[in-house]
KEBA-272671 format. One record per residue (C-alpha): residue number from 1; residue in three letters; x, y negated, z negated. Coordinates in Angstrom, 3 decimals. Example, Ala and Ser with C-alpha at 12.3 -4.5 7.8 and 13.67 -1.06 7.14 Angstrom:
BEGIN
<atom nr="1" rest="ALA" east="12.300" north="4.500" up="-7.800"/>
<atom nr="2" rest="SER" east="13.670" north="1.060" up="-7.140"/>
END
This chain:
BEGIN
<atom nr="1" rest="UNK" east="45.853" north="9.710" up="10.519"/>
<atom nr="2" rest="UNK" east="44.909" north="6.126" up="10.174"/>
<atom nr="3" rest="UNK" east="41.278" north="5.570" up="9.356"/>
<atom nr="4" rest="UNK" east="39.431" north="2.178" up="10.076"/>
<atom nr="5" rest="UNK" east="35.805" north="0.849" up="10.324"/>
<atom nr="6" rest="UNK" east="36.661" north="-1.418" up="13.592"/>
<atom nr="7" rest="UNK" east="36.004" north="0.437" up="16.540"/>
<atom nr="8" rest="UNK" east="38.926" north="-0.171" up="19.163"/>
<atom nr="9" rest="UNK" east="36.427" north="0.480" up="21.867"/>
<atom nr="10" rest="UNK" east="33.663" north="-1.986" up="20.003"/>
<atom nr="11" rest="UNK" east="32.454" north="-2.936" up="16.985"/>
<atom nr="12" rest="UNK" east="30.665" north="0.540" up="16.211"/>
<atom nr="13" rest="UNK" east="29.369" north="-0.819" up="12.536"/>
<atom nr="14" rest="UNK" east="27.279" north="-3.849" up="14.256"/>
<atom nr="15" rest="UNK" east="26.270" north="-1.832" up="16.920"/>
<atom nr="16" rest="UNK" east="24.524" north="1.090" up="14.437"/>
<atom nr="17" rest="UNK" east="23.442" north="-1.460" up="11.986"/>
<atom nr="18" rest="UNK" east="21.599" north="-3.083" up="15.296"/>
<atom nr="19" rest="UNK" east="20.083" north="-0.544" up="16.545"/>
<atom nr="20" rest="UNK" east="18.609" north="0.663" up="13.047"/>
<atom nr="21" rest="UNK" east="17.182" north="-3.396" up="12.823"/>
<atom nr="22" rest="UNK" east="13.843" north="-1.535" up="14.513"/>
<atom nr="23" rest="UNK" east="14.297" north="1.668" up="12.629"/>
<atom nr="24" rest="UNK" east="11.013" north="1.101" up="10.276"/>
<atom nr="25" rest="UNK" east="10.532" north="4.557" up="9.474"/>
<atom nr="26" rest="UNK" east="12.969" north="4.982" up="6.143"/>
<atom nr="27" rest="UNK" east="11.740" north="4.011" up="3.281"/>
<atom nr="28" rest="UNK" east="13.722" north="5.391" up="0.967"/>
<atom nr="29" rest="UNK" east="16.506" north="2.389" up="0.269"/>
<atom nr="30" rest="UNK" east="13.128" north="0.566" up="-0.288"/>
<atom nr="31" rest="UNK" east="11.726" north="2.686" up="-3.190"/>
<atom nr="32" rest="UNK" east="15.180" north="3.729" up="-4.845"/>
<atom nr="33" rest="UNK" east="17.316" north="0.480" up="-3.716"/>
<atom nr="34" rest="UNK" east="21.010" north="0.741" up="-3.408"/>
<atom nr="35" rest="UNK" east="23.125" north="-0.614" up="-6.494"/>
<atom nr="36" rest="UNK" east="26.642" north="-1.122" up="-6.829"/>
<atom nr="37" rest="UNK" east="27.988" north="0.726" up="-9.497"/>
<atom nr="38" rest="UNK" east="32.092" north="-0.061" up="-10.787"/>
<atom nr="39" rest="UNK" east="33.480" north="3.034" up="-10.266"/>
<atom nr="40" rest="UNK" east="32.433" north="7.237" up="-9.464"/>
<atom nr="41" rest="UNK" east="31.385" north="7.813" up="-12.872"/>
<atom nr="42" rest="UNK" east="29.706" north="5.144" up="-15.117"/>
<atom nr="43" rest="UNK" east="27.103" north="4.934" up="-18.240"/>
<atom nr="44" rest="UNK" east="24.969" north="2.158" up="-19.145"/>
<atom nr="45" rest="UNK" east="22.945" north="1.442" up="-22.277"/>
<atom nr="46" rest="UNK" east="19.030" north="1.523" up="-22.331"/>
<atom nr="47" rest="UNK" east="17.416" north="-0.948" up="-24.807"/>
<atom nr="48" rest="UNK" east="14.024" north="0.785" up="-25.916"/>
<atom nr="49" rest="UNK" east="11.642" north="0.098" up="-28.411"/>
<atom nr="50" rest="UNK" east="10.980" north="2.606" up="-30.807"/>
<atom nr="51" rest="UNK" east="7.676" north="4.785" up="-29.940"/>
<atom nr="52" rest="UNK" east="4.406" north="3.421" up="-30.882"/>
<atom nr="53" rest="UNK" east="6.093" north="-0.352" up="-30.995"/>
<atom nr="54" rest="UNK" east="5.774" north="-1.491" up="-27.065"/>
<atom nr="55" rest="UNK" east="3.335" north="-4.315" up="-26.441"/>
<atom nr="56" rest="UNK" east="2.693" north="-5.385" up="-29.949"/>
<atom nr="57" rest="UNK" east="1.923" north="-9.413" up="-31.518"/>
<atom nr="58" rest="UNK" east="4.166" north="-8.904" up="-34.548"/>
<atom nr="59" rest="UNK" east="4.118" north="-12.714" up="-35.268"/>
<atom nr="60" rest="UNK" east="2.901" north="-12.833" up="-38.782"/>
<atom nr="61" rest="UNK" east="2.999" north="-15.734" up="-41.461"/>
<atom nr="62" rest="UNK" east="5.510" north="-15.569" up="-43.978"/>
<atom nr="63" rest="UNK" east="5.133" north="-15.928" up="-47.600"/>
<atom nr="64" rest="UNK" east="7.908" north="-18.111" up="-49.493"/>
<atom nr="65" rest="UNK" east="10.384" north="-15.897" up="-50.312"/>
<atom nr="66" rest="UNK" east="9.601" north="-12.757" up="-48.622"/>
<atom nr="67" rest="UNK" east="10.935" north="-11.164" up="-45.710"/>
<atom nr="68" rest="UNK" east="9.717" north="-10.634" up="-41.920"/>
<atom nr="69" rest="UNK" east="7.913" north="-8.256" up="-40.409"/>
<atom nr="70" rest="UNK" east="10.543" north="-5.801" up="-38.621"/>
<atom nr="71" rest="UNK" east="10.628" north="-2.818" up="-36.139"/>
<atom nr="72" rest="UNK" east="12.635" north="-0.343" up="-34.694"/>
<atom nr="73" rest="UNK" east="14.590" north="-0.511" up="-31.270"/>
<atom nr="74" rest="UNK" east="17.512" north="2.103" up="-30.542"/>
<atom nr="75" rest="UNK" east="19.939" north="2.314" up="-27.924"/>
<atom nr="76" rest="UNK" east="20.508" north="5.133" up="-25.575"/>
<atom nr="77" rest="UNK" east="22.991" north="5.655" up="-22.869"/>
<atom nr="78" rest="UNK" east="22.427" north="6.203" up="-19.288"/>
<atom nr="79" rest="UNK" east="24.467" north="7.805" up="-16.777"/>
<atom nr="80" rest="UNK" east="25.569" north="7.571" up="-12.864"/>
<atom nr="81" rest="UNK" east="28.402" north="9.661" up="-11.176"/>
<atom nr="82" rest="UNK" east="28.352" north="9.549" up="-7.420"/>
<atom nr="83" rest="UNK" east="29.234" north="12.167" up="-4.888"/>
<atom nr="84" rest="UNK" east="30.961" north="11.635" up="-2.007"/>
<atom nr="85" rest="UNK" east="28.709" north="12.993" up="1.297"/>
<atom nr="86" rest="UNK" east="29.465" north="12.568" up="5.060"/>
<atom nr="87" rest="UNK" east="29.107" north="13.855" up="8.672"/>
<atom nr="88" rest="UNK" east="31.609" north="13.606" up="11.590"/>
<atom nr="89" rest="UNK" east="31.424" north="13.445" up="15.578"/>
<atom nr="90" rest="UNK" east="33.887" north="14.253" up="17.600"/>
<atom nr="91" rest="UNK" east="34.414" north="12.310" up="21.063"/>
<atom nr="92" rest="UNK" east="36.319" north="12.984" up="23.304"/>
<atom nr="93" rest="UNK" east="38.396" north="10.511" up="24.559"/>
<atom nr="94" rest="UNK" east="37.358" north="10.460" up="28.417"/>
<atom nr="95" rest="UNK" east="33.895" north="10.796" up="27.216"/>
<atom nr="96" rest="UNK" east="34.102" north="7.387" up="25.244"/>
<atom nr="97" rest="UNK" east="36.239" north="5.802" up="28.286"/>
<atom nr="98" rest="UNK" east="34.220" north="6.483" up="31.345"/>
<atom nr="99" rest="UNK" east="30.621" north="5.924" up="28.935"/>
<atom nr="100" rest="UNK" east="32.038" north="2.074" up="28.536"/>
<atom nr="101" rest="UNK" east="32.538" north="2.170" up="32.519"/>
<atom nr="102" rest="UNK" east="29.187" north="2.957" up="32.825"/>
<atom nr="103" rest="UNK" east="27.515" north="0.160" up="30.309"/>
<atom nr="104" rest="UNK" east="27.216" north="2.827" up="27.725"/>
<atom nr="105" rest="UNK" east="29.107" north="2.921" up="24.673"/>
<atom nr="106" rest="UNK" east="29.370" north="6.319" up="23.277"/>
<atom nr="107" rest="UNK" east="30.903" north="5.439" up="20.130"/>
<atom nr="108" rest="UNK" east="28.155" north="3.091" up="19.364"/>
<atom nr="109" rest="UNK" east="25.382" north="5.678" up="20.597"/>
<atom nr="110" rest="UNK" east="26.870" north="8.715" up="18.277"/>
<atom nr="111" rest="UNK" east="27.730" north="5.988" up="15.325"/>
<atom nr="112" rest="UNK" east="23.691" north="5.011" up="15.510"/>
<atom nr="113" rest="UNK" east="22.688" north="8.929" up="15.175"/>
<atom nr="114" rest="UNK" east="25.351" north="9.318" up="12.171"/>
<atom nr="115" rest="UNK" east="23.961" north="6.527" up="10.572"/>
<atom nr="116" rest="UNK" east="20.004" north="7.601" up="10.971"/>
<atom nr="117" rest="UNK" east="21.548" north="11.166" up="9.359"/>
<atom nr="118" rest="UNK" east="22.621" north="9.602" up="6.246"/>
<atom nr="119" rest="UNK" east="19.372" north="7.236" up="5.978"/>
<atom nr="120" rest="UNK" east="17.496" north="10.932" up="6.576"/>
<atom nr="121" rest="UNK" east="19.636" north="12.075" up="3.797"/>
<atom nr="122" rest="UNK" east="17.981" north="9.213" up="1.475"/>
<atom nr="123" rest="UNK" east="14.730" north="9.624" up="2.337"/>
<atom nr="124" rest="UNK" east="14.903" north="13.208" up="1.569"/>
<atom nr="125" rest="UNK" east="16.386" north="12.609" up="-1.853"/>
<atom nr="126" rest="UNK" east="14.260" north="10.104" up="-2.611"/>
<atom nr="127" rest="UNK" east="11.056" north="11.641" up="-1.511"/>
<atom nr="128" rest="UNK" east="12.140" north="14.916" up="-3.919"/>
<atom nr="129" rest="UNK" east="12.988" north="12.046" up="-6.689"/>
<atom nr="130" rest="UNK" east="9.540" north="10.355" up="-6.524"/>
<atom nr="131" rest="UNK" east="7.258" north="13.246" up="-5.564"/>
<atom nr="132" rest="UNK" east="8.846" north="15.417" up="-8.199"/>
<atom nr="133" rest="UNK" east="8.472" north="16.190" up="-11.858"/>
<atom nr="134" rest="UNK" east="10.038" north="13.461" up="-13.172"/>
<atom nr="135" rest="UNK" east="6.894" north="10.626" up="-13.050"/>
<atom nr="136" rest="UNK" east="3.959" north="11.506" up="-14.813"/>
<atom nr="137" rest="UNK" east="0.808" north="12.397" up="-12.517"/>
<atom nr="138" rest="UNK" east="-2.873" north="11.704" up="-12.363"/>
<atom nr="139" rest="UNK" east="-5.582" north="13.254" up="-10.420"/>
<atom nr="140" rest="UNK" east="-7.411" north="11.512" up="-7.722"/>
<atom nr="141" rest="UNK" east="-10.633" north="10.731" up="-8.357"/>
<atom nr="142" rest="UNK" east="-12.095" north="12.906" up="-5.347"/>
<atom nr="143" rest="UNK" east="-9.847" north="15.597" up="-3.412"/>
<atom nr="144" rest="UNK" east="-8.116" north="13.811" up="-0.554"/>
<atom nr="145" rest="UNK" east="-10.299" north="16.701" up="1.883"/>
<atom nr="146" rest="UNK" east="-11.215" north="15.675" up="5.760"/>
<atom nr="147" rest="UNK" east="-15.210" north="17.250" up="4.122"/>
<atom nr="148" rest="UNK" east="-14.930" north="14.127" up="1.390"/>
<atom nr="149" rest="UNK" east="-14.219" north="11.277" up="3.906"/>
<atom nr="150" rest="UNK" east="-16.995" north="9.521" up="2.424"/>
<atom nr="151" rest="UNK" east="-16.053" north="9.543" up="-0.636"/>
<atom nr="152" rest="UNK" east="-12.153" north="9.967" up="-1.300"/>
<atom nr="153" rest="UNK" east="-11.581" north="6.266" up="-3.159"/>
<atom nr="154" rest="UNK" east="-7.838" north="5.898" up="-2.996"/>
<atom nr="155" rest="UNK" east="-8.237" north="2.149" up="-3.886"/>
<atom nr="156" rest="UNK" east="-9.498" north="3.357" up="-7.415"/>
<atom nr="157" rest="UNK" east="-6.814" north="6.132" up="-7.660"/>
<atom nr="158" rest="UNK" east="-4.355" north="3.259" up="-7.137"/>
<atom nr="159" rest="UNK" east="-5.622" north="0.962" up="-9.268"/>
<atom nr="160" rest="UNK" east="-5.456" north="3.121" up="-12.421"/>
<atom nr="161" rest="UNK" east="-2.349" north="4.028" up="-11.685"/>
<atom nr="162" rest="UNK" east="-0.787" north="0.222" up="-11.322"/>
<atom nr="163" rest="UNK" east="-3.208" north="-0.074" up="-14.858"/>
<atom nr="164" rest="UNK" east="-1.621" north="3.313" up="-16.565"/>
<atom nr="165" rest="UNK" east="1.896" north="2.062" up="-15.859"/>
<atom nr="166" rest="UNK" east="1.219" north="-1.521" up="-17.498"/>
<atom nr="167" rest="UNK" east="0.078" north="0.332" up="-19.940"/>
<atom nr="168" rest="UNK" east="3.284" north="1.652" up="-20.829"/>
<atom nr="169" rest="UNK" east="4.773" north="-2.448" up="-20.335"/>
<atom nr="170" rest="UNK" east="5.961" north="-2.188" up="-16.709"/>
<atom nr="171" rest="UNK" east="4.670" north="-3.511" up="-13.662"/>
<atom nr="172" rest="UNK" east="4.298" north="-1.723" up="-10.231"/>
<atom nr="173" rest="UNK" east="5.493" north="-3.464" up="-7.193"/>
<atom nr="174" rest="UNK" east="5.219" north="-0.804" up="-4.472"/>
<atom nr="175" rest="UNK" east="2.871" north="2.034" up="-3.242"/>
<atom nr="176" rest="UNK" east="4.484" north="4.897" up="-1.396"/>
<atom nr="177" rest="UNK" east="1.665" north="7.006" up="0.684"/>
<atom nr="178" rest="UNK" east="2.631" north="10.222" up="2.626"/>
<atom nr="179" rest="UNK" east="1.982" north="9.712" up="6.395"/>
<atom nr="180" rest="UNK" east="-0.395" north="12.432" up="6.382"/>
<atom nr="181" rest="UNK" east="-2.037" north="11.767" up="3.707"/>
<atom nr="182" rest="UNK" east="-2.683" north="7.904" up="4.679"/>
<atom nr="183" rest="UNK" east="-3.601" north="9.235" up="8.024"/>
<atom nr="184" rest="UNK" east="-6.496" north="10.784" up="5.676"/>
<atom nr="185" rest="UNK" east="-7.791" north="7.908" up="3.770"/>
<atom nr="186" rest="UNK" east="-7.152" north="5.162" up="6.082"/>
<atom nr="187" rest="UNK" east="-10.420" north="6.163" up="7.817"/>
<atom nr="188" rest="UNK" east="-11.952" north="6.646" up="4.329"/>
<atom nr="189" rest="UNK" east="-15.320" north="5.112" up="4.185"/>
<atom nr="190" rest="UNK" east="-14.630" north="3.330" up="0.891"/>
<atom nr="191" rest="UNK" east="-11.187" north="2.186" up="1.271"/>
<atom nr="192" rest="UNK" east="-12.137" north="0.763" up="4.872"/>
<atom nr="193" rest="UNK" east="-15.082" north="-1.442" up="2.728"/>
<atom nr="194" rest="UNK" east="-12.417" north="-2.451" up="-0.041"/>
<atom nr="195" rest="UNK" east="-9.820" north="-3.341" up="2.021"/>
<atom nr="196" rest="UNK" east="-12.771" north="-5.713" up="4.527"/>
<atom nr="197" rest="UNK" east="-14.042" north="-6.693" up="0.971"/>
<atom nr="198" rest="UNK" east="-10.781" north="-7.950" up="-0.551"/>
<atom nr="199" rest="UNK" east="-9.012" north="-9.053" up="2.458"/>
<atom nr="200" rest="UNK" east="-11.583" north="-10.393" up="5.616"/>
<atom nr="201" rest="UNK" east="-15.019" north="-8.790" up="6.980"/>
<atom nr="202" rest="UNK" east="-13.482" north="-6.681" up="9.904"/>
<atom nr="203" rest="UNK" east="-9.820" north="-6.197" up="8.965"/>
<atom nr="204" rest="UNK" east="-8.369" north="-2.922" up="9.900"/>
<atom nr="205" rest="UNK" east="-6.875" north="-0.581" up="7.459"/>
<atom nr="206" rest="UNK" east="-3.265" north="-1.097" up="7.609"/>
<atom nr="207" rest="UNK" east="0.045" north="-1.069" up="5.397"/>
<atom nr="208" rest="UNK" east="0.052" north="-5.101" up="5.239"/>
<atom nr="209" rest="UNK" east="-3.668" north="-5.226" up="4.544"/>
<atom nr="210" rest="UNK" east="-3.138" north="-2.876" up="1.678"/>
<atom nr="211" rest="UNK" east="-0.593" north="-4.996" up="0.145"/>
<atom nr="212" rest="UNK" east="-2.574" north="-8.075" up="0.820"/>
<atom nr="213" rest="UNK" east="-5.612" north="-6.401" up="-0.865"/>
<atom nr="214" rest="UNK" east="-3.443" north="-5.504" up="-4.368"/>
<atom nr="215" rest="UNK" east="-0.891" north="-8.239" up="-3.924"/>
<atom nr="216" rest="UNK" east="-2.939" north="-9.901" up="-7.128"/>
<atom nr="217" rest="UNK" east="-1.860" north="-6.756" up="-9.017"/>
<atom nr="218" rest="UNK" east="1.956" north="-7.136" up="-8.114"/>
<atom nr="219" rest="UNK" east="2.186" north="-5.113" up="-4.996"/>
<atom nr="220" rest="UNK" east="4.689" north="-6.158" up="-2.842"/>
<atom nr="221" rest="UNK" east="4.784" north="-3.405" up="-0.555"/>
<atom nr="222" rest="UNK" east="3.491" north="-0.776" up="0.692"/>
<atom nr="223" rest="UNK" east="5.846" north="2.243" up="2.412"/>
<atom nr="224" rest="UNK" east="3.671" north="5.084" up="4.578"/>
<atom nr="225" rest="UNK" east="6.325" north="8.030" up="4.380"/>
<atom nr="226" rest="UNK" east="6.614" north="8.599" up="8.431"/>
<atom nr="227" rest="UNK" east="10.338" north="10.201" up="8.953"/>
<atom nr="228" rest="UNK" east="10.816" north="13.405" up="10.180"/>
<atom nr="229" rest="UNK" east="13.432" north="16.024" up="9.662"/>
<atom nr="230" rest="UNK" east="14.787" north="19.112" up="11.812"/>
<atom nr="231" rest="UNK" east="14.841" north="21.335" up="8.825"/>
<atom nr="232" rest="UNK" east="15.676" north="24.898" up="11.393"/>
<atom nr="233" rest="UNK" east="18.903" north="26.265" up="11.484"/>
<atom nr="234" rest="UNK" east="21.350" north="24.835" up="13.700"/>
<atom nr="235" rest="UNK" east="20.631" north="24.679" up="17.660"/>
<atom nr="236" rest="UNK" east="17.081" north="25.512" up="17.189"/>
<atom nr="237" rest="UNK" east="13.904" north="22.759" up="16.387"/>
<atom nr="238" rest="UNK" east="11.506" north="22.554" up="13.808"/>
<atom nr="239" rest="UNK" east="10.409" north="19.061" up="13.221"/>
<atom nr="240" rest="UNK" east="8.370" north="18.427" up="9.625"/>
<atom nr="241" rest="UNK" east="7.693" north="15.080" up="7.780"/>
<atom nr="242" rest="UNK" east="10.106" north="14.429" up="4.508"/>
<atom nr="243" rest="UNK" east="7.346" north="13.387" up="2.994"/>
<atom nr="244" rest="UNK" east="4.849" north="16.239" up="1.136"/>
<atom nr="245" rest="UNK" east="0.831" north="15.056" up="1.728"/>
<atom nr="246" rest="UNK" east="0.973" north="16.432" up="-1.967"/>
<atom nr="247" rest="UNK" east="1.293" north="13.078" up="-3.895"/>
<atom nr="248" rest="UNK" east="0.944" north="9.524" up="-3.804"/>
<atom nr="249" rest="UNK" east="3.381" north="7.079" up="-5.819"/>
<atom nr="250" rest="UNK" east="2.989" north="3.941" up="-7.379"/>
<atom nr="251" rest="UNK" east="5.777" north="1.825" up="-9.063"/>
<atom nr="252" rest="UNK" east="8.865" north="-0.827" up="-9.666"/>
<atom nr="253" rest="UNK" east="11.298" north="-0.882" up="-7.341"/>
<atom nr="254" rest="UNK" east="12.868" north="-4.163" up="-6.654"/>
<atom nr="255" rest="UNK" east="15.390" north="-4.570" up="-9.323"/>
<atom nr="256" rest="UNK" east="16.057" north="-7.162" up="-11.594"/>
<atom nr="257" rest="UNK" east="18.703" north="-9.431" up="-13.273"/>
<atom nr="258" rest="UNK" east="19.168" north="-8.733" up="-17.193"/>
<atom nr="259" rest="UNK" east="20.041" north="-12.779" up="-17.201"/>
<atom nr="260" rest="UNK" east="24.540" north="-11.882" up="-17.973"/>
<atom nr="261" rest="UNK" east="24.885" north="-11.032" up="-14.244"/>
<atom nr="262" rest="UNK" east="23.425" north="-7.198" up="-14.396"/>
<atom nr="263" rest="UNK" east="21.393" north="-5.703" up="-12.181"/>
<atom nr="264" rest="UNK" east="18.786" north="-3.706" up="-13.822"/>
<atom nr="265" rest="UNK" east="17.453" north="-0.717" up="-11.797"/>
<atom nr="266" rest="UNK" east="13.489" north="-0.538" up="-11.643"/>
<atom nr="267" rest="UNK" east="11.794" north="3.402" up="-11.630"/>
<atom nr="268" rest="UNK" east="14.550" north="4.781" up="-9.188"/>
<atom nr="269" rest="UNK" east="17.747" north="3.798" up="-7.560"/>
<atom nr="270" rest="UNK" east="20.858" north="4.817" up="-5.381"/>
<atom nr="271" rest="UNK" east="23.780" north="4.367" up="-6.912"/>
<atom nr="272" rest="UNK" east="26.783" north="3.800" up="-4.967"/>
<atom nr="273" rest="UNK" east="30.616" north="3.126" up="-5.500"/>
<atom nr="274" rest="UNK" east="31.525" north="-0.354" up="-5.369"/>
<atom nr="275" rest="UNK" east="34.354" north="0.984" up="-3.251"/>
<atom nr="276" rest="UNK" east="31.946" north="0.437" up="-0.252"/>
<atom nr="277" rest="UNK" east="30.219" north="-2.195" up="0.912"/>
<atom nr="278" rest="UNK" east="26.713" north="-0.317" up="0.923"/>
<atom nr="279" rest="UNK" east="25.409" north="3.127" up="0.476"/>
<atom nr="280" rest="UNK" east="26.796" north="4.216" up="3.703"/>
<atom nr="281" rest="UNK" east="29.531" north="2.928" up="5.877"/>
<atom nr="282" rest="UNK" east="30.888" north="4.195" up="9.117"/>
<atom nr="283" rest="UNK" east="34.356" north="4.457" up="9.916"/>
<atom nr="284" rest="UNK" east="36.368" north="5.886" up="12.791"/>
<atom nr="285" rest="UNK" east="39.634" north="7.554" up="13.353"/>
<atom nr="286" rest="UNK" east="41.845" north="9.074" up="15.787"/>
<atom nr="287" rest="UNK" east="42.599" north="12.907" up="16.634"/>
<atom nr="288" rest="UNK" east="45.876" north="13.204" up="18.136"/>
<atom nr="289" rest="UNK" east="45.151" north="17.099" up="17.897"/>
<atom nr="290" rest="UNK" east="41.933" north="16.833" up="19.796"/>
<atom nr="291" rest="UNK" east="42.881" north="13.728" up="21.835"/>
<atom nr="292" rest="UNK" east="39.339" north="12.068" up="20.820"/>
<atom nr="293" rest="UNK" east="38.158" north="9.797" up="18.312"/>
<atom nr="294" rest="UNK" east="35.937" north="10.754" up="15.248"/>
<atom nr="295" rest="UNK" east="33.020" north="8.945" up="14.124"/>
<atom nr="296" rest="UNK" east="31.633" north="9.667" up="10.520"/>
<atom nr="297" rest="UNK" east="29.172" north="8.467" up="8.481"/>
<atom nr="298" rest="UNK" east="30.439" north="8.188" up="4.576"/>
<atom nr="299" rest="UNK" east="28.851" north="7.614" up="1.108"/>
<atom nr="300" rest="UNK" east="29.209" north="8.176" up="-2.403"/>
<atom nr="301" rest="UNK" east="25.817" north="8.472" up="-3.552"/>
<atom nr="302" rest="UNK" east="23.578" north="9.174" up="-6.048"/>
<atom nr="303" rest="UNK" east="19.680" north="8.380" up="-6.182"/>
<atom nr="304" rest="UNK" east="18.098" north="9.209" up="-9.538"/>
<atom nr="305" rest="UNK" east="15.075" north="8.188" up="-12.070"/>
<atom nr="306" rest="UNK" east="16.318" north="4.934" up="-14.130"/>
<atom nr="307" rest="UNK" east="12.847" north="4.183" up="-15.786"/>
<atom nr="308" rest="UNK" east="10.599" north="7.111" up="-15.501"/>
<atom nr="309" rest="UNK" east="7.481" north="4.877" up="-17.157"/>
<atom nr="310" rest="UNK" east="7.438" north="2.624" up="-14.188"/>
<atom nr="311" rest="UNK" east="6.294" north="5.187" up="-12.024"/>
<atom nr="312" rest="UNK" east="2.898" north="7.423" up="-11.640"/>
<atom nr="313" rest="UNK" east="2.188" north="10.058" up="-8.975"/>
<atom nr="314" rest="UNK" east="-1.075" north="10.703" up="-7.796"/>
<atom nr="315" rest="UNK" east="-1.791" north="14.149" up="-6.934"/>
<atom nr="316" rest="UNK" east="-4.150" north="14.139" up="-3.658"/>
<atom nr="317" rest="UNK" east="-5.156" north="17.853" up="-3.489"/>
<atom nr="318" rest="UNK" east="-4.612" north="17.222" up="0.408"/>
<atom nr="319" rest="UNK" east="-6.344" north="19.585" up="2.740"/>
END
């Protein structure tokens, strides 16, 4: 069995990673970006200050012959081991022959649906990454209720979180808002007035004018959790958001360079083997068995919490 990414009917890879070009509703590659890590199984060490030393001026003057101020940083180590995860069609050769008569190439149509599996996949391990026990969590202000309308205030709630996680010396970059619950405060009487306040007089409450309205506080984006999953067993339909309306996060994500040619993960990230030339690839093989060809989506993976302290959940007591 020979195994290739170039499709012999068409160049399947181009095709999916077209047709995903409009595919806005994953987030999750966003929030936990993909890094490259040398090998299946790798550690890493993490610098910290000691506790009760972040964010001090320890510059003091130095009297002749004495020594300098000092304090403590220790090293721990950090982990990654990636697991390999896939899904396979199989199509049958006169399928994938007369669909290219037709102006329709099969390969390219099933290789676009394997690909939106895997970037499910990611969103759903993301959204149990981020929404889970990991962060720390704050209350909102009011209960995120259709009865407190007036007076849910998600621009505070998010505020104190971007100001709780510089607190703790990091800096928040992103907001990630459940679409239900954004459906909620989006027609919230004081977030409509902050975000005409801060932006324009008459702007709409959208995902850009929420980033424009924070951008002085870092934000660079803002992701409304919209994708869907078929969570019911298998040839029946029961279509729920991957998102929970249960929290709200704030945090880093982009990653950064440590200045020696690392990249250095932000709150979250997927790891994946440098084997591949990103978190999921598609390749393509045929079945002499089956006479068909079989298109699968392929990645060793592993999303996880890199920096738990530049992250806070907000807990929105949605209902």
């Amino acid at each position: 069995m020979s195994v290739t990414q170039t499709n012999v009917l068409g160049a399947v890879t181009a095709n999916v990673i077209q047709g995903l070009a409009d595919q806005n509703q994953f987030g999750g590659l966003k929030i936990a970006p993909g890094i490259a890590q040398n090998g299946l199984s790798v550690n890493w060490p993490v610098i910290q200050l000691a506790e009760g030393e972040m964010l001090r001026d320890n510059l003091e003057k130095r009297a002749p012959g004495s020594g300098f101020k000092r304090i403590t940083a220790k090293i721990n180590l950090d982990s990654s081991v990636v697991e390999g995860d896939g899904f396979e069609v199989v199509i049958d050769k006169s399928i994938a022959t007369d669909s290219s008569k037709r102006g329709l190439d099969a390969m390219a149509v099933y290789g676009r649906e394997l690909m939106l599996n895997a970037y499910r996949k990611n969103e759903s391990d993301v959204s149990t990454l981020v929404q889970g026990s990991g962060f720390e969590t704050t209350a909102a202000l009011v209960d995120y209720t259709a009865a407190n309308i007036a007076t849910i205030d998600a621009a505070q709630d998010i505020q104190g979180a971007i100001e709780t996680i510089a607190g703790r010396g990091e800096m928040a970059d992103t907001i990630v808002i459940p679409v239900q619950a954004w459906n909620r405060i989006r027609f919230s009487d004081l977030l409509k007035g902050f975000i005409a306040g801060s932006v324009n007089p008459g702007a709409t409450v959208t995902a850009n004018t929420l980033q424009k309205a924070f951008s002085d506080e870092g934000i660079k984006q803002v992701i409304i959790g919209r994708a869907r999953v078929n969570n019911a067993a298998k040839n029946k339909t029961s279509i729920s958001t991957i998102w929970a309306n249960t929290h709200l996060w704030v945090g880093a994500a982009a990653p950064a360079s440590n200045g020696v040619g690392n990249t250095i993960a932000a709150a979250a990230a997927t790891f994946y083997s440098d084997e591949q030339s990103d978190p999921f690839i598609i390749e393509q093989y045929w079945c002499d068995e089956r006479r068909s060809y079989v298109l699968r989506v392929f990645g060793e993976t592993n999303t996880k919490i890199t920096n738990a302290n530049a992250g806070q959940r907000i807990t929105t007591s949605y209902a």
